[in-house]
N, C-alpha and C positions, 0 to 999 in steps of 0.2 A: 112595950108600945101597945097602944089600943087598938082595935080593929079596926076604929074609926080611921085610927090615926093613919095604920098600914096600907086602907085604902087611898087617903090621900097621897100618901108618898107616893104611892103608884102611879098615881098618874099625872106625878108631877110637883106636887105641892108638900112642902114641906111645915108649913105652918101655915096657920088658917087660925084666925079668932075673929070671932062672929059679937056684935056687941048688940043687944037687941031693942038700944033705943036709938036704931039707924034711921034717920030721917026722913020724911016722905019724899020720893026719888022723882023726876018725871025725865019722858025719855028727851032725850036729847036730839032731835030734830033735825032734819037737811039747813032748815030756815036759822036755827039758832046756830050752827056755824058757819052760814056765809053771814049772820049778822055780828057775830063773835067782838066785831073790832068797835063796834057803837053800842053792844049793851055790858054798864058796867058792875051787874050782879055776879057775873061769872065767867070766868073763864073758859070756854069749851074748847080749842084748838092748839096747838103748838105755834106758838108766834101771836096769840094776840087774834086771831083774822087767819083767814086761809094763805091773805097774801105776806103775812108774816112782816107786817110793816113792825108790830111789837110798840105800837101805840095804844095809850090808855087815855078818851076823852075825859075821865077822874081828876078833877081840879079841883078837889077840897084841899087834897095835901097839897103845900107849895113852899118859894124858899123860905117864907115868910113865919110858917108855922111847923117845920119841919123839923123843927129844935125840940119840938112835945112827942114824936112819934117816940112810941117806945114797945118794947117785946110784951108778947100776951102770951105768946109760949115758945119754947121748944120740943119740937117731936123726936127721940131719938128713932134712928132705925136699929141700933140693939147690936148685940152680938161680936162677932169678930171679923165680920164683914164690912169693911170701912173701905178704903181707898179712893177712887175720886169718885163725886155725886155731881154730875153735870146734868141730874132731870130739872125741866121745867115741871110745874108740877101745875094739875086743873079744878077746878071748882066749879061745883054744879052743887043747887039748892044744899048748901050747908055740907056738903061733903068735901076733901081736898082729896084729891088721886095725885102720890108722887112715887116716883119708880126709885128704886136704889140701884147700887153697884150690886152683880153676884146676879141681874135680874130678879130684882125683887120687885114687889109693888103694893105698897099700902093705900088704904084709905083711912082718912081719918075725918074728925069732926071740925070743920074750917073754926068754930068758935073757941072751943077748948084746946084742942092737940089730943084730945082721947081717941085709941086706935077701934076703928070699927073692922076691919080684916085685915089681914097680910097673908099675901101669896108669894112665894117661890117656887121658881124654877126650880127643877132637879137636873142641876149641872153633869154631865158625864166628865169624865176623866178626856184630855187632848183636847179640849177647845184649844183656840187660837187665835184669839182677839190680838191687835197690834199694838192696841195702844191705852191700855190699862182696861180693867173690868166694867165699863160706865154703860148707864143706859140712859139716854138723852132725854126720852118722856114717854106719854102714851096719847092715845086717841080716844074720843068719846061718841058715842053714836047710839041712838035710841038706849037699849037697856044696858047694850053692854059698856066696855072698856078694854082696850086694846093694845096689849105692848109686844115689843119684840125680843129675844132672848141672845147669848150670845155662844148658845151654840147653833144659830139659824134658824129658830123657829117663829110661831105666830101667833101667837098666844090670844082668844075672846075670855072674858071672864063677865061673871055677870056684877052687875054694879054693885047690885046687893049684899051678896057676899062671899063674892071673891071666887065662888066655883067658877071651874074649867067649864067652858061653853063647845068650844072646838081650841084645838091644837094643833097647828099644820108646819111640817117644812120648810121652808123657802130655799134650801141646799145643804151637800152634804157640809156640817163643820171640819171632816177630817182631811177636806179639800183646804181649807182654809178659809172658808165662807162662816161669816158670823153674821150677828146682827146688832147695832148700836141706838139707832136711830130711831126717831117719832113719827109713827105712819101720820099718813091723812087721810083724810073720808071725802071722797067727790061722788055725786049721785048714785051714792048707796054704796058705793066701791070702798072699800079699803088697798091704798097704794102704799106700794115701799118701795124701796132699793136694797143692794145688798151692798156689804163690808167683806175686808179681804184684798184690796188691792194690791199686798205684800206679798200674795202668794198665789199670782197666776190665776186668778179667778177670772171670768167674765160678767163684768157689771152689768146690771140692767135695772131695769124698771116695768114692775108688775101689780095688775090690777086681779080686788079677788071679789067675791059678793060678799059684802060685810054680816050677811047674816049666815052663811055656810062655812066660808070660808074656802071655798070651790075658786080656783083660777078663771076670769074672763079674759084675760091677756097678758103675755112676757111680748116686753121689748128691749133686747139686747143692745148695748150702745157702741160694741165693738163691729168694725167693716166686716162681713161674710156670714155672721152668723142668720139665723132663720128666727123669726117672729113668731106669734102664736095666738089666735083667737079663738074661744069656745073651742078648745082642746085643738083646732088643726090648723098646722102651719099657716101664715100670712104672707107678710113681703121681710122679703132680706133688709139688713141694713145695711144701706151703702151695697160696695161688688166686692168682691173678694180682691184681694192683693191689687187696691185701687189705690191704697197708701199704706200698705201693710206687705212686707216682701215676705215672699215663700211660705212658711207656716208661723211666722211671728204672731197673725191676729189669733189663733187656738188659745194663746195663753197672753191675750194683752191688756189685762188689767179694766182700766177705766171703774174702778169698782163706784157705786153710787150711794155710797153711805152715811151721806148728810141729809138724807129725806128731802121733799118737795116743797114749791109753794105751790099755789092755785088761783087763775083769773078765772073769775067767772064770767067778765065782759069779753075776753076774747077766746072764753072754755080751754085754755091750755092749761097742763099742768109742768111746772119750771123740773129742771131735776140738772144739777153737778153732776162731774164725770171724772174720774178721779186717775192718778197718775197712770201711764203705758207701764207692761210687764216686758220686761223686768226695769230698771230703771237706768243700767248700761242702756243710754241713748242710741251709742256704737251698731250695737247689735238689731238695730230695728230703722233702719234708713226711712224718710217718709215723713208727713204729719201725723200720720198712727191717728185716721179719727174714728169714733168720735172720743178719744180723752181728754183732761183738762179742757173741756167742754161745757159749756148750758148748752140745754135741749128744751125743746119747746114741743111738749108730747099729747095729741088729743086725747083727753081721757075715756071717748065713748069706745075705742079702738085701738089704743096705744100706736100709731101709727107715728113716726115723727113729723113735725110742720116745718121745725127750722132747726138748728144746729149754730151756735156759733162757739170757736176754738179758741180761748184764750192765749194758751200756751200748744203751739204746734210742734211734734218731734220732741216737747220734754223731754230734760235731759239732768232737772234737779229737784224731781220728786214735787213740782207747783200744781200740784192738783185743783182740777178747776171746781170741783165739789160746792165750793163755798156757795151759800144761798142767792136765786136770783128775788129782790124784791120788786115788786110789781107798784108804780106810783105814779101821778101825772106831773109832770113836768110844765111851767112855761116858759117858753126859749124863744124867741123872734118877735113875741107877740103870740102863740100859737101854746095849744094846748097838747105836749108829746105825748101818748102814753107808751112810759118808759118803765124800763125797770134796772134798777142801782147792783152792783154785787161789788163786792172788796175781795181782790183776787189772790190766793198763795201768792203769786208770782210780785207782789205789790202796787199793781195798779188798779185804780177804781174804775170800773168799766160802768156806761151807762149805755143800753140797747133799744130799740123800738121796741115793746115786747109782743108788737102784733106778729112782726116779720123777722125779729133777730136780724134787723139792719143796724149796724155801729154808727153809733151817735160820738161816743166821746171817749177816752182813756187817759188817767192822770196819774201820775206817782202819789202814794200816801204815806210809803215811808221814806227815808232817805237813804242816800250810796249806792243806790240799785244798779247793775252793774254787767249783770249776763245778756242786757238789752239796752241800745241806745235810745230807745224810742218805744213808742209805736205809731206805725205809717196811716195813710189816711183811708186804710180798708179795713182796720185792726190788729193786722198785723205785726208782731215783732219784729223788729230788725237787732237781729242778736248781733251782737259782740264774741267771734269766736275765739275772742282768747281767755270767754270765762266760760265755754264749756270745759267740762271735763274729758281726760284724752281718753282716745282707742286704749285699752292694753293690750289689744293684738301690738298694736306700734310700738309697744316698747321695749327695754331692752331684754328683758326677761319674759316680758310677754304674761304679769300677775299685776300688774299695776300699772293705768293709766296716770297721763299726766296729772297731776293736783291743782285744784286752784281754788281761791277764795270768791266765793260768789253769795250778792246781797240779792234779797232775801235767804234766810235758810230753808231749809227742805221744809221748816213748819212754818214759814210761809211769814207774808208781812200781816193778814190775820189766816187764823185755822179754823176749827168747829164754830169759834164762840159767836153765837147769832148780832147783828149790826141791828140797831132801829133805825126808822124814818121816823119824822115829824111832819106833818102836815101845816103846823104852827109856824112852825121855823123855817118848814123846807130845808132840812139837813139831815144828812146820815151821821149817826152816830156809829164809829166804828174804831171796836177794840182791839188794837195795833200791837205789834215789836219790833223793835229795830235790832235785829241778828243778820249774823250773815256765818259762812260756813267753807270750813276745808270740804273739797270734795273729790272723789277721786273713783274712776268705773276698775271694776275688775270683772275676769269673766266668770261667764254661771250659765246654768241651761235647767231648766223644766224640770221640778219634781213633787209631784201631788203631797201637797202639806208642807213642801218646805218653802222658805222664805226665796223670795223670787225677784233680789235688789242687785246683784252684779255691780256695787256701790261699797264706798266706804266714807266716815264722814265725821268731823268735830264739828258742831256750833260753838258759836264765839260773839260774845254782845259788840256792835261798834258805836255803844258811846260809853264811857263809864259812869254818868249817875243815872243810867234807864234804860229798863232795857222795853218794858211796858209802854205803850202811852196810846191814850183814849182820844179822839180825833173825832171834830164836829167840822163835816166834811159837805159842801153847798155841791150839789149834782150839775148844776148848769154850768158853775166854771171850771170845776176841778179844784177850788183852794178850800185848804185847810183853815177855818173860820178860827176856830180853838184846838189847846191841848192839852191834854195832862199826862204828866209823866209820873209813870212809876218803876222803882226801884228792879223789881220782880217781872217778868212775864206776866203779860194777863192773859188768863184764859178764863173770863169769865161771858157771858152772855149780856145785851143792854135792852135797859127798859125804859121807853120814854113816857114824860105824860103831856095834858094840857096845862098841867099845874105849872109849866114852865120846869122842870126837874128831868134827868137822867140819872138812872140805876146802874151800875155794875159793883162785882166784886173783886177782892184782890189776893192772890197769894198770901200774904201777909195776915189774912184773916177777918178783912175789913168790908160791911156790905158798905156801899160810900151813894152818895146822891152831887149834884151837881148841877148848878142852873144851867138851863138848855141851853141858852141864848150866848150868854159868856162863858162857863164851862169852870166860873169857882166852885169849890167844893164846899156843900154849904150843911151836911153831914153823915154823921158817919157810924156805924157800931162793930164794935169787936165779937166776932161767932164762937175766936175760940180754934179753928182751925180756916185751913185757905176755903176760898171760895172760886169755885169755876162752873158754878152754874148758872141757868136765868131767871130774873126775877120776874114776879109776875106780881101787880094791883087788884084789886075789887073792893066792890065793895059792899057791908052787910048791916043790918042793921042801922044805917043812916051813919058809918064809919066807913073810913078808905082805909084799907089794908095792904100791907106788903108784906109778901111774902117769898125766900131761896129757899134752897136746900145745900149746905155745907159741908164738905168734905173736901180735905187736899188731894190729887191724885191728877190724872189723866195723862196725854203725854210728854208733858215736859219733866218731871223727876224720872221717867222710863228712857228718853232719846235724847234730852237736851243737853246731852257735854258738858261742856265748861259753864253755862249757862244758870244749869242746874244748880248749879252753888248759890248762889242767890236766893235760892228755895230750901238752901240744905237749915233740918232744924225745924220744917214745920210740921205741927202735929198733924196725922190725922184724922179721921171724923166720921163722924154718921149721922144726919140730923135735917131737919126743917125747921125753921124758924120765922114763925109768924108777927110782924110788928101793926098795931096800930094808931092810928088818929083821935083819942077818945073827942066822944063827941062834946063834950064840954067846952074844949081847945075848939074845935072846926066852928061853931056857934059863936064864936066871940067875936 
């Protein structure tokens, strides 16, 4: 190995190629990611915009000529590091920044697919990631770019070429703390969450100076624990054992490991909260908040403003994580500003998003079953004969009662990111119809170990779909369109003006779809599944579309019976850039 080389390894980076016709860079600006969602040169953000609506005003492509788009390359990421690629991937002046699995992160050249660096992580031995090796995306902010690793770290690099800027912590990994997720940038801040809900962790949400990488604030989303600004304690969340008995809140999950959005009209930044520790409901009486939760958190102070509970006392792993998107509404004659999430638990929640007052809650998948409702506060009104039982109560005292309850623990959607349209006014939201045996056993607290007191098969209930993509109107609650597929999707959606919707499929297919009706109007084979999100732009007087492909994440790791449906697909490592030649958009 070369000196060169050994120093890189050291401090992190395992490969590094620098290509020296890297293009002229400029920084990337506060103004150019709260404009992110109206300019269509580039992509700077995770979601399209701060608020992650994941609209593209790009109306060249549409259904009409969407028959001529075709591949301009594929980028492989190389090596024997495959498994699932769920990055979005960013594009700023002619460069593509996309992360791999293993925490990797390339840049290449958005026109050809030629690599201008790559960086890796230097993985230690014992991480503990729960749900396959994936890295969601990264952040863009003046010079550098910014991803997170999954043994819990915080990686600056410079755009240029790929050097280490700062590397910081965010927890220990051998707690069970990783890191999955795509920061965001609010007034110079770099924000995350942490991952690890499986193992007693305590989630929260922290803000750092995006140029040192120095903490300005932790805000823990668990009842008792202590806040923290400019290094000294702030205000509790919540009181202590105010819905948390005895010492339950020390290890109770809520991990926040889907990343944020951000309003800039009402300065909150949104953040998920993810299942109660351990997930024997038994064992933790209460609503255990703030989990299966949105939080509505000021970014100058990480302070909380509002809180609302999806799922109160979880007790089938419905993590309320899932993205809140931020969108106006009009309802009565009046202009709400609202914001839309698609919940584990299955129903489509819509919020004030000034005050986190409940507006509205609707079923999007069907069967759903551990709840008859929900009342006119937000509330669940559960059904107790589809929790799962005590195994104190039983006859052995190692296994609670079993039972079948719709949705499954992965929920009626998971990670995979929803768009809105402003055209349509609809959410587009990547669904499953599963439901699951489940059944608590007991367990107690141990640093690194899995922290579920649970046992569990998923089981599809219809037999031709277990997939299906849903164009869902906010103000009623109905389901407009649908498309069913065969497989689980676990892929991310991208809408445009063009009248079109993006996703991809297990199966291997990036597929499009008119907005409006929701036929499939095309389609291309990658080669392996896809479960990550597509992003547009556009260059050179061309509109572009661009995934990143590889099968993996957690449905071949946790989905039971399910799983079969997937068995057979290859998997991948790769970016796949399609576009519009201009000849076709001219006509």
């Amino acid at each position: 190995m070369r000196i060169r080389d050994q120093f890189l390894a050291a401090v992190g980076v395992t490969a590094l190629c620098v290509n020296l016709t890297l293009p002229a860079l400029a920084e990337v600006t506060e103004q150019d990611i709260l404009n992110d969602a109206k300019t269509t040169g580039d992509v700077v953000t995770y979601g399209l915009g701060p608020q992650a609506q994941r609209f593209s005003p790009l109306k060249t492509l549409n259904r009409d000529n969407i028959k001529s788009l075709v591949p301009a390359y594929s980028f492989s990421f190389g090596g024997e590091k495959q498994r699932g690629q769920e990055s979005q991937a960013l594009v700023k002046d002619g460069v593509l920044y996309v992360t791999g699995s293993y925490s990797r992160m390339y840049a290449i050249d958005s026109r050809t697919g030629d690599k201008l660096w790559e960086y890796n992580a230097r993985l230690p031995e014992g991480i503990l990631p729960c749900c396959d090796v994936v890295n969601r995306g990264a952040a863009l902010y003046k010079d550098k770019v910014y991803f997170g690793t999954l043994d819990a770290k915080l990686v600056a690099l410079d755009q240029k070429t790929g050097k280490v800027v700062w590397r910081k912590d965010i927890d220990d990994f051998k707690a069970g703390y990783s890191y999955t997720a795509a920061p965001i940038i609010v007034k110079g801040k770099i924000i995350t969450g942490v991952s690890g809900g499986e193992f007693g962790v305590i989630g929260r949400v922290e803000a750092r100076d995006a140029e040192t990488g120095e903490v300005v604030w932790k805000r823990p989303v668990i009842e008792g624990h202590m806040g923290e600004l400019n290094g000294k304690p702030s205000t509790m969340t919540g009181q202590v054992n105010e819905t948390w008995p005895g010492d339950t809140w020390k290890f109770g999950g809520g991990a926040t490991w889907l990343g944020g959005t951000y309003d800039p009209e009402s300065n909150l930044v949104y953040f998920g909260t993810g299942n109660p520790g351990p997930w024997n409901s038994a064992l933790r009486p209460g609503d255990n908040k703030w989990t299966a939760s949105r939080l509505a958190i000021n970014p100058d102070n990480g302070e909380i403003v509002w809180g609302f509970q999806t799922t109160p006392h979880d007790g089938w792993d419905f993590d309320g994580v899932n993205e809140f998107v931020p969108f106006d509404m009009q309802k009565d004659g009046k202009t709400v500003k609202a914001g839309g999430t698609a919940d584990r638990n299955g129903f489509f929640y819509v919020l004030d998003r000034t005050n986190g007052k409940f507006i509205s809650a609707t079923p999007f998948v069907n069967k759903i079953n551990w709840a008859k409702g929900i009342d006119e506060k937000g509330r669940p009104i559960y059904d107790d004969a589809f929790r799962p039982g005590d195994p104190a109560k039983s006859e052995d005292g190692k296994k609670g009662k079993s039972v079948f309850a719709v949705p499954s623990f992965l929920g009626g959607k998971n990670w995979m990111p929803i768009a809105y349209s402003p055209d349509t006014k609809l959410f587009y939201v990547p669904s499953n119809e599963w439901g699951m045996d489940i059944w608590n056993e007991p367990v107690s607290y141990k640093k690194g170990a899995a922290y579920l007191g649970a046992g569990f098969t998923i089981k599809p209930v219809f037999e031709d779909h277990i997939g299906s993509l849903k164009a869902i109107d906010p103000a009623s609650g109905k389901t407009v369109w649908e498309y069913k597929n065969k497989a689980p999707l676990w892929a991310g959606v991208l809408t445009t003006a063009g009248n079109l919707v993006f996703t991809g499929t297990p199966e291997g297919f990036l597929k499009a779809f008119d907005a409006k009706t929701g036929e499939e109007v095309w389609k291309f084979q990658v080669g392996t599944g896809v479960v990550a999100s597509p992003i547009t732009w556009e260059q050179d007087g061309e509109q572009w579309v661009g995934v990143a492909a590889g099968w993996g994440g957690a449905v071949p790791l946790w989905g039971g019976e399910v799983a079969k449906s997937t068995a057979g697909i290859n998997q991948g490592g790769s970016f796949w850039a399609f576009k519009l030649p201009k000849t076709v958009a001219t006509r």
